[in-house]
MMTF fields as JSON, N, C-alpha, C and O atoms, coordinates in Angstrom:
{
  "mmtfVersion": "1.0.0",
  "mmtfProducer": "UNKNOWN",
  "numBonds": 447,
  "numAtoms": 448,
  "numGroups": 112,
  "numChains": 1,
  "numModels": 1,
  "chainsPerModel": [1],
  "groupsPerChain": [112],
  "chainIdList": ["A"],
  "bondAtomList": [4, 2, 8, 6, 12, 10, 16, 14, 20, 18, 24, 22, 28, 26, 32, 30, 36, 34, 40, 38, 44, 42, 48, 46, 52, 50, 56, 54, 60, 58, 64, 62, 68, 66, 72, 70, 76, 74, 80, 78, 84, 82, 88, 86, 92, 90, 96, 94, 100, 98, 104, 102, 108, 106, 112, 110, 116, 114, 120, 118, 124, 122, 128, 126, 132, 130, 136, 134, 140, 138, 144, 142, 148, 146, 152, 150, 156, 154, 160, 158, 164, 162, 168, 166, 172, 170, 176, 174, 180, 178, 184, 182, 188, 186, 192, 190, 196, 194, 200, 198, 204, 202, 208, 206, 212, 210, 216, 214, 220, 218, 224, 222, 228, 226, 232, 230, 236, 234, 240, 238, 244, 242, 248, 246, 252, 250, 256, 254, 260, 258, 264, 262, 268, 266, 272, 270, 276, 274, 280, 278, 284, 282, 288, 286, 292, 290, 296, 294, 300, 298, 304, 302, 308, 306, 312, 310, 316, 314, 320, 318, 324, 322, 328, 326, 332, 330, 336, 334, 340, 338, 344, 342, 348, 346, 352, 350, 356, 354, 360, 358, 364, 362, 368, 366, 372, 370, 376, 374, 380, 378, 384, 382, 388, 386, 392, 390, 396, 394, 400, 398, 404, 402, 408, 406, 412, 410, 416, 414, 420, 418, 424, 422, 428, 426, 432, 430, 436, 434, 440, 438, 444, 442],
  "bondOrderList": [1, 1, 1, 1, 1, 1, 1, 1, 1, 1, 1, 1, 1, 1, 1, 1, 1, 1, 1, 1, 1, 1, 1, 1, 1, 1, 1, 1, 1, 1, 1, 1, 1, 1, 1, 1, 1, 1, 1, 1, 1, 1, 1, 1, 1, 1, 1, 1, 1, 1, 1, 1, 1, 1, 1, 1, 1, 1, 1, 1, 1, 1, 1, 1, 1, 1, 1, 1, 1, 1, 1, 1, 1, 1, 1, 1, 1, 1, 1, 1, 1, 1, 1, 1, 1, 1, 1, 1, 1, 1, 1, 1, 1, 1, 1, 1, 1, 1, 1, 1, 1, 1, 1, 1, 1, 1, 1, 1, 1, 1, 1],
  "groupList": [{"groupName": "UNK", "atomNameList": ["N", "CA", "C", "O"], "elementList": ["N", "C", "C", "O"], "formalChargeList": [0, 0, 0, 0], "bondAtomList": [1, 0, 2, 1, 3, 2], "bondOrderList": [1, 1, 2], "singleLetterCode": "X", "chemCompType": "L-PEPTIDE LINKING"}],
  "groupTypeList": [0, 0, 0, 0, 0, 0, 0, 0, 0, 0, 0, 0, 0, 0, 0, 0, 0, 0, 0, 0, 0, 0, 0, 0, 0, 0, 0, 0, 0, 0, 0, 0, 0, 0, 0, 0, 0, 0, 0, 0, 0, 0, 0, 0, 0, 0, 0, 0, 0, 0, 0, 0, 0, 0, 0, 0, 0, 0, 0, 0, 0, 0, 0, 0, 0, 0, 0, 0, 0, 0, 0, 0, 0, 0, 0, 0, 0, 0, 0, 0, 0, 0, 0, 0, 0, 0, 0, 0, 0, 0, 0, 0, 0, 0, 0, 0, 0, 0, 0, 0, 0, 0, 0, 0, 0, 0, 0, 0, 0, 0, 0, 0],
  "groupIdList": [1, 2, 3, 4, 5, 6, 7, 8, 9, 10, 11, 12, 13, 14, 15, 16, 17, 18, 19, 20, 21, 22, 23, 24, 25, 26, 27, 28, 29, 30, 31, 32, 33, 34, 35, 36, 37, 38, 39, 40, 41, 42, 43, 44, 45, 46, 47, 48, 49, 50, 51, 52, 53, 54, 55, 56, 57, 58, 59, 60, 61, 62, 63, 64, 65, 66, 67, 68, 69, 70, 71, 72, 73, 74, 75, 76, 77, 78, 79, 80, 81, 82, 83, 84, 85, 86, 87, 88, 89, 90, 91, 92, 93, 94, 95, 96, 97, 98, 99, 100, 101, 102, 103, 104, 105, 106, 107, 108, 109, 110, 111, 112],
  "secStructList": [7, 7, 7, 7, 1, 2, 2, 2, 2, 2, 2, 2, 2, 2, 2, 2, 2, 2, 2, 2, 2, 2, 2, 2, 1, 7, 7, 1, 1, 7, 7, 7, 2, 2, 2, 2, 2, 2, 2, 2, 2, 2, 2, 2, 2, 2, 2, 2, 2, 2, 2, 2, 6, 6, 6, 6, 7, 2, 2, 2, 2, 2, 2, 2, 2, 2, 2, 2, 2, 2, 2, 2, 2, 2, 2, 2, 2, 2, 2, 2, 2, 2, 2, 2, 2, 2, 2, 2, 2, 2, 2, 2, 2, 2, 2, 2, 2, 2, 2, 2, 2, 2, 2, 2, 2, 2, 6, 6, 6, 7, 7, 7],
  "xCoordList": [-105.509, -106.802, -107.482, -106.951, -108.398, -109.105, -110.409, -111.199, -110.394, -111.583, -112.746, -112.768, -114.013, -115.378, -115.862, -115.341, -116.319, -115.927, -118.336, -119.061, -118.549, -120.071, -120.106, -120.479, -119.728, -120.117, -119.369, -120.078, -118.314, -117.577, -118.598, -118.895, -119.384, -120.297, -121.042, -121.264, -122.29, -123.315, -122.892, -123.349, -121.648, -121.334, -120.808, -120.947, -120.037, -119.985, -121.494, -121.825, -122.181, -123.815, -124.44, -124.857, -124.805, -125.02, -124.725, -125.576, -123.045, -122.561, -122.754, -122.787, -122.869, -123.699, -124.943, -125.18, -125.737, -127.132, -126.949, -127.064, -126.823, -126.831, -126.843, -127.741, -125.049, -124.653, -125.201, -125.166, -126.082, -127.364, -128.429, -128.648, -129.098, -130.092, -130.076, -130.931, -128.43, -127.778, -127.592, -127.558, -127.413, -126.998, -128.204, -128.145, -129.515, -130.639, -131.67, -132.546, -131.483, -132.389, -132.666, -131.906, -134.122, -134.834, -134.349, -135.119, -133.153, -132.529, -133.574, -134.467, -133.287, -134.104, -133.588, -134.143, -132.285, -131.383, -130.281, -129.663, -129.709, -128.403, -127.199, -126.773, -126.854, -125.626, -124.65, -124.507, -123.773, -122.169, -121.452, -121.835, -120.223, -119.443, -119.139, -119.295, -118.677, -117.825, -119.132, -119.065, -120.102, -121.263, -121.551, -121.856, -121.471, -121.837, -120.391, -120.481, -119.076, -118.172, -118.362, -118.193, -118.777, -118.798, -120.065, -119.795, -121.548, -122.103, -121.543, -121.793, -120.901, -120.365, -119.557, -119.884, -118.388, -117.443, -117.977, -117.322, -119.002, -119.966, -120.458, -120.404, -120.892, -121.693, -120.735, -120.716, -119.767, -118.535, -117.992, -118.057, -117.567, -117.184, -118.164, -117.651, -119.45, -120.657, -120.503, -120.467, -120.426, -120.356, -118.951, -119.118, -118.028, -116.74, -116.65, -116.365, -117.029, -117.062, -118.05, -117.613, -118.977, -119.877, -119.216, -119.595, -118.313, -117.988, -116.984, -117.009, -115.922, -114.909, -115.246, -114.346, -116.319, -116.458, -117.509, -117.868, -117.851, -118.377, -117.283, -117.248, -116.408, -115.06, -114.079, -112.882, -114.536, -112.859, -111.839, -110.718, -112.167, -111.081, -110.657, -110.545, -110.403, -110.791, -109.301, -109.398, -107.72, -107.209, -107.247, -107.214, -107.374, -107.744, -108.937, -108.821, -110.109, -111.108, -110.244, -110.207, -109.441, -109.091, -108.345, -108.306, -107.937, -106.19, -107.239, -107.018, -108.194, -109.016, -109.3, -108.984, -109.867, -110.886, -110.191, -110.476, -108.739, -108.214, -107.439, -106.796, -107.329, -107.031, -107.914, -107.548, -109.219, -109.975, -110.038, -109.748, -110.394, -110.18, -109.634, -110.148, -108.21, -107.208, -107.337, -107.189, -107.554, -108.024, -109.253, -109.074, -110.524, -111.357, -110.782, -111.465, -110.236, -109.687, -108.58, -108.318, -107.965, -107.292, -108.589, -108.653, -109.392, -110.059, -110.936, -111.256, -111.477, -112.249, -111.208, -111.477, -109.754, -109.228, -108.524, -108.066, -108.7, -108.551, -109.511, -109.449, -110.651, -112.178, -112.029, -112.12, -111.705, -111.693, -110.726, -111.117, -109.211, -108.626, -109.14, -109.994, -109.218, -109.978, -110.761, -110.425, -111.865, -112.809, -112.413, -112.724, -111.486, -110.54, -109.77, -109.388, -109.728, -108.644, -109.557, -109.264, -111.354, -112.204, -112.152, -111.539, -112.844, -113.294, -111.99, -112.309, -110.528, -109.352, -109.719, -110.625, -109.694, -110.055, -111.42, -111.327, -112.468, -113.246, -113.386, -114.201, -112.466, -112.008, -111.212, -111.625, -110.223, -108.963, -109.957, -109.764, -110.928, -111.705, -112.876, -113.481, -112.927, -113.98, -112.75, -112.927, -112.031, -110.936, -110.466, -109.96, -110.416, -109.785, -110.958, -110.769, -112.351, -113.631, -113.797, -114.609, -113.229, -113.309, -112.437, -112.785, -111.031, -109.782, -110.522, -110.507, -111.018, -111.337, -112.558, -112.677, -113.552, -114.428, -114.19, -114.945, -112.391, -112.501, -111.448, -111.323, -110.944, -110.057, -111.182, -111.444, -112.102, -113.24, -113.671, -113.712, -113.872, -114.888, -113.717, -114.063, -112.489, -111.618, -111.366, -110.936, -111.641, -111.493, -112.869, -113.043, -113.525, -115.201, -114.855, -115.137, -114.411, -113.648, -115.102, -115.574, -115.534, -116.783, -115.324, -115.653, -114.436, -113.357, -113.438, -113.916, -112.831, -113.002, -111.841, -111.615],
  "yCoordList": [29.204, 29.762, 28.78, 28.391, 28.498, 27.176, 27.654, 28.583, 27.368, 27.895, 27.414, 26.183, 28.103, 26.8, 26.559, 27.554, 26.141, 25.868, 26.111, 26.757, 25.237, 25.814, 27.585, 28.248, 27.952, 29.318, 29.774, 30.57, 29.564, 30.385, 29.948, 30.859, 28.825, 28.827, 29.187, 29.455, 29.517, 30.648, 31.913, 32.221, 32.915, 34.1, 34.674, 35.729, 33.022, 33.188, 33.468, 34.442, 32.509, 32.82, 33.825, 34.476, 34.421, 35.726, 36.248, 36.746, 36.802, 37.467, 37.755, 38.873, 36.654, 36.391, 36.882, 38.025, 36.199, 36.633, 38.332, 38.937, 38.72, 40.573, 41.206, 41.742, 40.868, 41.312, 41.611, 42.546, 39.988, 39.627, 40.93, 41.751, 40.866, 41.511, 43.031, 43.57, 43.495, 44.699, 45.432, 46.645, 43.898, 44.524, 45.221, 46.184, 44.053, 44.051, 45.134, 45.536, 45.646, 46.189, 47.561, 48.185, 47.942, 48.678, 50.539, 51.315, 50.781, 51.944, 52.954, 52.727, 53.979, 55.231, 55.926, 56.62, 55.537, 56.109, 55.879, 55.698, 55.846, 54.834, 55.314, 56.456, 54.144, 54.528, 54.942, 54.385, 55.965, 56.037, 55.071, 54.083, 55.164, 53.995, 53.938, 52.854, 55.21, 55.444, 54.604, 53.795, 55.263, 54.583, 53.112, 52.533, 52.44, 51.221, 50.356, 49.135, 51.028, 50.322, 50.046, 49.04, 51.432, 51.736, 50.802, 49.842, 50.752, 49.616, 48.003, 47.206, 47.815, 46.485, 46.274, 45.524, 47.124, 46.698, 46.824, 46.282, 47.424, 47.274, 45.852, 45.258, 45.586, 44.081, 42.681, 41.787, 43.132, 42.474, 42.113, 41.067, 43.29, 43.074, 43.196, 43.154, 43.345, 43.002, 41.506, 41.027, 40.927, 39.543, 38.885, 38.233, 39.092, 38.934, 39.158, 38.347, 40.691, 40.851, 39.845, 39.463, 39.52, 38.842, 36.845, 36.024, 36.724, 35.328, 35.431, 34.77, 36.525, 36.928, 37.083, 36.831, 37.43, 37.642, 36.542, 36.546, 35.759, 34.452, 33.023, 32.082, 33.836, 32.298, 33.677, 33.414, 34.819, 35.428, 35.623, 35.386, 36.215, 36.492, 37.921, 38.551, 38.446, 39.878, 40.778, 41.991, 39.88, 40.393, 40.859, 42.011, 39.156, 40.035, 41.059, 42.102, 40.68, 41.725, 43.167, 43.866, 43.111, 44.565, 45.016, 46.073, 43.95, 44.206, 44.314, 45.436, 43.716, 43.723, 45.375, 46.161, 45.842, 47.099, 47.994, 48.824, 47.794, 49.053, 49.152, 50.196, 48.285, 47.625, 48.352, 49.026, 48.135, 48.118, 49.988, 50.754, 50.393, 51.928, 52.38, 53.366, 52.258, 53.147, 52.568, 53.4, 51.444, 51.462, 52.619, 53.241, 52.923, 53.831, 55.18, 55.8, 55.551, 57.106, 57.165, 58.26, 55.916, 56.496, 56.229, 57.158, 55.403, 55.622, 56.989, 57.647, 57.657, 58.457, 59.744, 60.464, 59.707, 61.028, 61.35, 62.368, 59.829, 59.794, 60.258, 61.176, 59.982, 61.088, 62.008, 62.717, 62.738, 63.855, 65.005, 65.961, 64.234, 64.74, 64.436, 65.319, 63.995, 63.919, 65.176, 66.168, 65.013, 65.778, 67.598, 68.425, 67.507, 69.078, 69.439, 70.512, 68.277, 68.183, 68.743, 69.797, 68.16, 68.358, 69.804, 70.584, 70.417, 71.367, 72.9, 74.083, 72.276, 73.311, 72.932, 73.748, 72.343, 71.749, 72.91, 73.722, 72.686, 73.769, 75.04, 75.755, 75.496, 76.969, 77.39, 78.292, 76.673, 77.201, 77.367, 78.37, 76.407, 76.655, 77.675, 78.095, 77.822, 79.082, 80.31, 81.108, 80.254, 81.387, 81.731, 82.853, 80.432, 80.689, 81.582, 82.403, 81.079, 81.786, 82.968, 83.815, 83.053, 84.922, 85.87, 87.042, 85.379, 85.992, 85.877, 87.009, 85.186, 85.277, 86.007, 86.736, 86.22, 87.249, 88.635, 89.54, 88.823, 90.375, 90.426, 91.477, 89.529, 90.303, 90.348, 91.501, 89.434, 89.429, 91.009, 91.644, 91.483, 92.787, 93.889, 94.956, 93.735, 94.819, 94.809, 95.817, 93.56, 93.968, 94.199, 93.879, 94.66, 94.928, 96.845, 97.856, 96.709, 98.275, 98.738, 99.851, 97.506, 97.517, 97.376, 97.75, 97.066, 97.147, 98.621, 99.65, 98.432, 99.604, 100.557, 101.618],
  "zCoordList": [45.006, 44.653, 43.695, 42.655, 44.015, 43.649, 42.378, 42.549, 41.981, 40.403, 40.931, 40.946, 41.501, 41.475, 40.184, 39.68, 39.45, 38.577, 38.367, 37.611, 39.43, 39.117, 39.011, 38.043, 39.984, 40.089, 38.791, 38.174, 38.244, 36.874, 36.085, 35.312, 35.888, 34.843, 34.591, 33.41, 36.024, 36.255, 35.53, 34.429, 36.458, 35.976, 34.163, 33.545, 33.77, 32.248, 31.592, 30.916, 31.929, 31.29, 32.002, 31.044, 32.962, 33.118, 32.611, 31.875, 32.374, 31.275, 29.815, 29.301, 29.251, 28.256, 28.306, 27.916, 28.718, 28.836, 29.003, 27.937, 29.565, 30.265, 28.853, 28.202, 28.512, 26.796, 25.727, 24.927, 25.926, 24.34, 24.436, 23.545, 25.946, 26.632, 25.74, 25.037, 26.209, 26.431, 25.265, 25.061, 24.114, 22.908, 21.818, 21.053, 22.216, 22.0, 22.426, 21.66, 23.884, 24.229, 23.538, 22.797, 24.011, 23.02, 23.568, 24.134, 23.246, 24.094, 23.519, 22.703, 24.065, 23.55, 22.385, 21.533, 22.578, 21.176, 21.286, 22.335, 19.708, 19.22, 20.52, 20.693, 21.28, 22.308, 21.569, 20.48, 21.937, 21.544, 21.688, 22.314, 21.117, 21.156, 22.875, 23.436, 23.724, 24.785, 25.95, 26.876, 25.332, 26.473, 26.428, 27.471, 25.236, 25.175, 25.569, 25.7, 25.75, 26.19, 28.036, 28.724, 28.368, 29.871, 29.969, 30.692, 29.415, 29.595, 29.671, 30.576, 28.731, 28.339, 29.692, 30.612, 29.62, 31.15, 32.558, 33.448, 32.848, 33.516, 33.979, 35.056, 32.903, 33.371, 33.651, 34.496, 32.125, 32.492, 34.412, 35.058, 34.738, 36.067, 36.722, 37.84, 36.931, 37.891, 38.301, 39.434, 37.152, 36.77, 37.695, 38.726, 37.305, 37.815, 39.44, 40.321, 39.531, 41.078, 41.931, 43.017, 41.634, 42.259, 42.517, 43.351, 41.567, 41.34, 42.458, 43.496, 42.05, 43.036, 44.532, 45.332, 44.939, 46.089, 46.751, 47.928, 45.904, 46.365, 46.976, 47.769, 45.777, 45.685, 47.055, 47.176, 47.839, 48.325, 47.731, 48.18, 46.322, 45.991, 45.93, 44.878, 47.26, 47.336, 46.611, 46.428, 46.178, 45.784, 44.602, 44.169, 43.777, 42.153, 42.02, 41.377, 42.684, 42.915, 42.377, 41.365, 44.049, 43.767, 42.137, 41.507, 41.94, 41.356, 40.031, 39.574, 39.272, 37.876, 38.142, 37.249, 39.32, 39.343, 38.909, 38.045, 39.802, 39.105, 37.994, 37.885, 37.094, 35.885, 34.978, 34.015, 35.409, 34.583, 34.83, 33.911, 35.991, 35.855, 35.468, 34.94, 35.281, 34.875, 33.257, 32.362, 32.97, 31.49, 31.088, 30.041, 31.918, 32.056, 31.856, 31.04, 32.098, 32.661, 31.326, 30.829, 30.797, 29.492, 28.366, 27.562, 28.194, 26.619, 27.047, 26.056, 28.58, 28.556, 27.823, 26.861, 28.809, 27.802, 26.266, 25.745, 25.801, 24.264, 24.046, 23.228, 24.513, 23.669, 23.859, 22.856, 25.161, 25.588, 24.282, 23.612, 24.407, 23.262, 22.134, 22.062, 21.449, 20.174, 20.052, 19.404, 20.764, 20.865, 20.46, 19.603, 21.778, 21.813, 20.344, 19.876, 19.918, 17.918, 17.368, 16.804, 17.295, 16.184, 16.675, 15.947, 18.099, 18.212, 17.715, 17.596, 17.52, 16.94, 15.7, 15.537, 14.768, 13.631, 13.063, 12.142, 13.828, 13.457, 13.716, 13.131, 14.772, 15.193, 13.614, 12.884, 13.366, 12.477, 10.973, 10.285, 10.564, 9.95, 9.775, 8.788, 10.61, 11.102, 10.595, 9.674, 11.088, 10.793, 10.252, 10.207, 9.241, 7.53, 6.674, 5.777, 7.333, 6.471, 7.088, 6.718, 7.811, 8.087, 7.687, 7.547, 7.433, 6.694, 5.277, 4.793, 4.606, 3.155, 3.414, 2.429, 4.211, 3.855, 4.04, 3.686, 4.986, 5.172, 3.733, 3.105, 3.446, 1.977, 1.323, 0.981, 0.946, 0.257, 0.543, -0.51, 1.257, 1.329, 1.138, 0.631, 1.467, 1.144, -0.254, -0.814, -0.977, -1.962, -2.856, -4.032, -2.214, -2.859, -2.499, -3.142, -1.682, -0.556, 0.22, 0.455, 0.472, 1.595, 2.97, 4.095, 2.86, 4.332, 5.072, 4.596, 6.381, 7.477, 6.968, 7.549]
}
């Protein structure tokens, strides 16, 4: 498997360029971290796939994609969990302030 070595240079500066563009551009509002990664790897392999399939390289093609997916599918369900932590995190909290407002009122003997 032979490197072209023009075309890797095009797609490095595309890459670049996209990134600067990407990092710069005038979004509508501040990206999340999760979105601006899925942007970033995005262009990343736009870039890649296009070099890859200029030079035939339809194995690594494959073999990066799903590399890169199954990298996808674990940082998406680290957020996912996380997420599920904060939302017990503020249940158990919620719950602690309701046990102190019913002793609170039983002991006012506003209780049932």
């Amino acid at each position: 498997m032979q490197i072209p070595w023009n075309d890797l240079g095009w797609a490095c500066g595309l890459a670049a360029a996209l990134l600067m563009a990407e990092h710069w551009a005038p979004w509508p509002r501040k990206l999340r971290r999760l979105e601006a990664y899925i942007i970033g790897v995005a262009t990343l392999m736009m870039c890649f796939s296009i070099l890859a399939l200029a030079a035939h390289w339809y194995a690594p093609l494959i073999t990066i994609w799903a590399i890169v997916a199954a990298g996808g599918v674990a940082v998406g369900l680290c957020y996912a969990i996380d997420a599920l932590g904060d939302l017990l995190k503020q249940l158990k909290a919620l719950w602690v302030r309701v046990k102190i407002a019913e002793r609170e009122a039983d002991a006012d003997g506003e209780g049932l």
